[in-house]
C-alpha positions in Angstrom: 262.6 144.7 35.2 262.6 147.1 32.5 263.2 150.6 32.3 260.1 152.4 34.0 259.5 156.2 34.7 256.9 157.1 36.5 254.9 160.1 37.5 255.3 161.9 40.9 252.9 164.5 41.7 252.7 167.1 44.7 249.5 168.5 45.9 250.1 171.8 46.5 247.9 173.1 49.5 247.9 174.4 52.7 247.7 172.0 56.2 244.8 173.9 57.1 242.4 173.1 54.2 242.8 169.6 54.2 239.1 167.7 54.8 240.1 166.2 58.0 240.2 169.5 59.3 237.0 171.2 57.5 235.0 170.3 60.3 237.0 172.5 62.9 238.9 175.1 60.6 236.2 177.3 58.3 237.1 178.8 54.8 236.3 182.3 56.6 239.9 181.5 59.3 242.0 180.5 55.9 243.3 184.0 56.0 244.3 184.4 59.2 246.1 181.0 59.6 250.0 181.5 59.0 251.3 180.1 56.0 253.6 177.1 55.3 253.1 176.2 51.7 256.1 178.2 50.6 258.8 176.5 53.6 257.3 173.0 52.5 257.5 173.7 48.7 260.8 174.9 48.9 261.8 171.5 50.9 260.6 169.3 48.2 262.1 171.9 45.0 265.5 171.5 46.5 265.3 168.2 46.4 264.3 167.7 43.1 266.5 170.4 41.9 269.4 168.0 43.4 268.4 165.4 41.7 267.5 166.7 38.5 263.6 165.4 38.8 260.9 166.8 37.1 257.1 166.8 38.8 253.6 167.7 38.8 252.1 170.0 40.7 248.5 170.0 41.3 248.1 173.5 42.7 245.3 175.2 44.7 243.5 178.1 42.9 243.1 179.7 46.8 247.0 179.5 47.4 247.9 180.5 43.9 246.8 183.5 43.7 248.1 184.4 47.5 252.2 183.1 46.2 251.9 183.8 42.5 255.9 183.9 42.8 255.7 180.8 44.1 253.9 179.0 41.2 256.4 181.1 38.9 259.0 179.2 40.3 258.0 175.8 40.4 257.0 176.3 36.4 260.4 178.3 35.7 261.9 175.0 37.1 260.4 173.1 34.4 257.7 171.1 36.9 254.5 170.3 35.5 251.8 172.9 36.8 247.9 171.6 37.2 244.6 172.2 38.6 243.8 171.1 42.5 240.6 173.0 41.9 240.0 176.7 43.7 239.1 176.0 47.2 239.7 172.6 48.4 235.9 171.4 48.4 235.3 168.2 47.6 233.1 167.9 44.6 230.1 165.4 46.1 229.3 169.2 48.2 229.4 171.1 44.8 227.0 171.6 42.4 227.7 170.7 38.7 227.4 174.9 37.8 230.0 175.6 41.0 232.1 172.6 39.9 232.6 174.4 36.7 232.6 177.9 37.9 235.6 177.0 40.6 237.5 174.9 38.3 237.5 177.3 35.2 238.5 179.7 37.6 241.2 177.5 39.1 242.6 177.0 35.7 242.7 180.7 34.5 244.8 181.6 37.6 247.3 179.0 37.0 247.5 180.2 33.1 247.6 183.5 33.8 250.4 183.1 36.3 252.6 180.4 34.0 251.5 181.7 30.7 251.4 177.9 30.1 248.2 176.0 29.1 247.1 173.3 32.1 246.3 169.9 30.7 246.0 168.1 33.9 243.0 167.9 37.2 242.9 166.6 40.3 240.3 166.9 42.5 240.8 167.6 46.2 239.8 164.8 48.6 239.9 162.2 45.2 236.8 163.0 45.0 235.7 162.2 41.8 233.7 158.8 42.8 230.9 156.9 41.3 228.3 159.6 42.7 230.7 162.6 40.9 231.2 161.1 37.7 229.5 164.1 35.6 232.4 165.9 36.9 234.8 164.2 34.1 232.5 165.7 31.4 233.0 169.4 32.8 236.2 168.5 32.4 236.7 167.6 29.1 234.3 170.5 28.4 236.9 173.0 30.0 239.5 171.5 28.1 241.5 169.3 30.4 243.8 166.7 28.6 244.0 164.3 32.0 242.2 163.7 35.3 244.2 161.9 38.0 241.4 162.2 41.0 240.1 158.6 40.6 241.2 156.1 43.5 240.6 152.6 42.9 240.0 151.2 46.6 237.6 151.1 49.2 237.5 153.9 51.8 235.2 156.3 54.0 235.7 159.7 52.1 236.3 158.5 48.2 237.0 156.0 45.9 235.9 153.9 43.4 237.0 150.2 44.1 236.2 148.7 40.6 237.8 151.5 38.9 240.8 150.5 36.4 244.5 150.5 38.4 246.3 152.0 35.0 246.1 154.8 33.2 243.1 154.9 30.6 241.5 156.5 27.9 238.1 157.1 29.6 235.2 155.3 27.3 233.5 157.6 24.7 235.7 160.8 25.9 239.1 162.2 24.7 239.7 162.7 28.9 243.0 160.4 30.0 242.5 158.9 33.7 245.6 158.6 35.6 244.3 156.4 38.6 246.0 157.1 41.9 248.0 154.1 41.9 247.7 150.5 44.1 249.8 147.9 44.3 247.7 144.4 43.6 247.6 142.0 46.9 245.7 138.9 47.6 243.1 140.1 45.1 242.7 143.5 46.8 244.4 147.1 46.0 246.3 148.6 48.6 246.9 152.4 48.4 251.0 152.3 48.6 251.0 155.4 46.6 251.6 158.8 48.8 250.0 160.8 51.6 249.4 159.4 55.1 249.6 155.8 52.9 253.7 157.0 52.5 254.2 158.2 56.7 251.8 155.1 58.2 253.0 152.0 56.6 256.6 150.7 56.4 258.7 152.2 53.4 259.5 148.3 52.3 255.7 148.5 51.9 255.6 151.3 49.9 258.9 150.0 48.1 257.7 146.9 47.5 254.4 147.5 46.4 255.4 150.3 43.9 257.7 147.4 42.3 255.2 144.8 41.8 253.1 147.7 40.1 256.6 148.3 37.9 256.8 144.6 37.6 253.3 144.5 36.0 254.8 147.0 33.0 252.8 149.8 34.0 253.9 153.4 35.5 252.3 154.5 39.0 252.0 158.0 40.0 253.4 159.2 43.6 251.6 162.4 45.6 252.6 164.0 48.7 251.6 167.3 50.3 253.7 170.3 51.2 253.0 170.3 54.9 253.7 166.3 55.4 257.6 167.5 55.1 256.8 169.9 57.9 257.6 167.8 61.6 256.3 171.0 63.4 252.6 171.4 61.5 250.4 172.9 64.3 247.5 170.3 65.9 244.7 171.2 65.8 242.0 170.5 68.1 238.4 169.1 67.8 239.8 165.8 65.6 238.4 162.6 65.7 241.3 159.9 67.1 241.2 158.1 63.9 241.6 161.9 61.3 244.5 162.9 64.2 245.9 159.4 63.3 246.0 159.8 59.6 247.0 163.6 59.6 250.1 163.8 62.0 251.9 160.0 61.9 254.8 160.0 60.6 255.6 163.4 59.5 258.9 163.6 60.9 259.7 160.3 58.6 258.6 162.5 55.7 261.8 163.8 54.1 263.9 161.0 55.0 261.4 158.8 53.0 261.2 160.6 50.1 264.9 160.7 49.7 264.9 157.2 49.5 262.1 157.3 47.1 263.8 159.3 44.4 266.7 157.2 45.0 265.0 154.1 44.1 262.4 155.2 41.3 263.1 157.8 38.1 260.6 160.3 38.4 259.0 162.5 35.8 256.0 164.7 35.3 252.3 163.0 35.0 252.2 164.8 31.3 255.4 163.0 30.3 254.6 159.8 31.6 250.6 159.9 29.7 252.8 161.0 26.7 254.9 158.0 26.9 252.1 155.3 27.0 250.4 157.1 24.1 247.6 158.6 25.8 248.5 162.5 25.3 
């Protein structure tokens, strides 16, 4: 198999504004809710610091601006900073005027904190589906260079099964989609790509399924959350069996996974790896 970086990617946000818990935990608490972006970000920057890898970091508008030194270092580093939007709404509850307002807003934090333009987007929740696909133009219009919210698989929350697996120039646009990857089985994608995905199945799955993407000549891209490398995130209350499920399994398997993970894959920004398959 030849040669293959790929892109790995942390979604930087706090346990508490994750949409399995938007039904029990309002914007209006955020505040009040202890912190532990900074103790699960530092975690993960170790790491990669160890191993000399370089990421991206989709990054919250909300939690930006409350650790601005935080996003300093990560981009001092040399990681990759982008957009996770302002306030972790999904965009099927926005508006196409609050899309933009929130993302533009988003953006100019990050900038003003880096001093670095941010070329890339991902929505929170992947949502960006077939319902939300106006929100690509905003986009462009704001002067994003990539999107990587679309996920090309069937599921309750988002996703858009049809969607291509690889990254793409998106028709009549200059905006580059960097698909959250799947791995190609029995004619169906499975999400072996990151999240509760990375805690719930078995690493060979993972493993194996980010080869035979490999295998297929293409890059994948890799995300995982600051809080899934945090055994002790609180529980919360008020979930359904199947969002308690997919929010605490496995998180004391986090860290021990991911070192195996940047042990058996090279790792590099999602900028780099666009730029490497022409598409930036």
């Amino acid at each position: 198999m030849p040669y293959m970086r790929n892109a790995l990617s942390i979604d930087l946000e706090e346990f508490f504004q994750i949409q399995a818990l938007s039904g029990v935990i309002s914007t209006q608490d955020w505040n009040s809710i202890p912190s532990g972006v900074e103790e699960g970000t530092g975690i993960i920057l170790d790491l990669l610091q160890e191993r000399a890898i370089k990421a991206t970091f989709f990054c919250l508008g909300w939690v930006a601006s409350r650790h601005k030194e935080l996003i300093r270092k990560i981009s001092s580093h040399g990681h990759e900073i982008a957009c996770h939007g302002l306030m972790h709404r999904p965009i099927t509850e926005l508006s196409p005027m609050i899309f933009r307002e929130y993302t533009a807003q988003a953006r100019d934090i990050l900038e003003d904190i880096t001093g670095v333009k941010v070329l890339g987007y991902r929505a929170p929740t992947y949502s960006i589906t077939s319902n939300t696909l106006w929100a690509l133009n905003v986009l462009e219009d704001l002067g994003f260079k990539y999107d990587s919210s679309i996920f090309p698989i069937y599921h309750d929350n988002y996703g858009i099964p049809g969607a291509p697996r690889f990254p793409y120039r998106i028709e009549t646009m200059r905006l580059v989609e960097f698909p959250i990857s799947t791995a190609r089985v029995l004619g169906h994608n499975l999400p072996v790509s990151g999240g509760g995905y990375f805690r719930i199945l078995p690493y060979i799955i993972t493993c194996n399924g980010l080869r035979s993407i490999n295998k297929e000549g293409k890059p994948f891209i890799f995300y995982v959350h600051p809080w899934e490398f945090m055994p002790g995130t609180p529980r919360i209350s008020g979930l359904s069996a199947l969002s308690r499920f997919r929010t605490y399994t496995g998180l004391s398997k986090t860290l021990e996974r991911f070192r195996r993970l940047i042990d058996d894959f090279d790792f590099t920004t999602a900028r780099d790896v666009l730029a490497g398959e022409e598409l930036l």
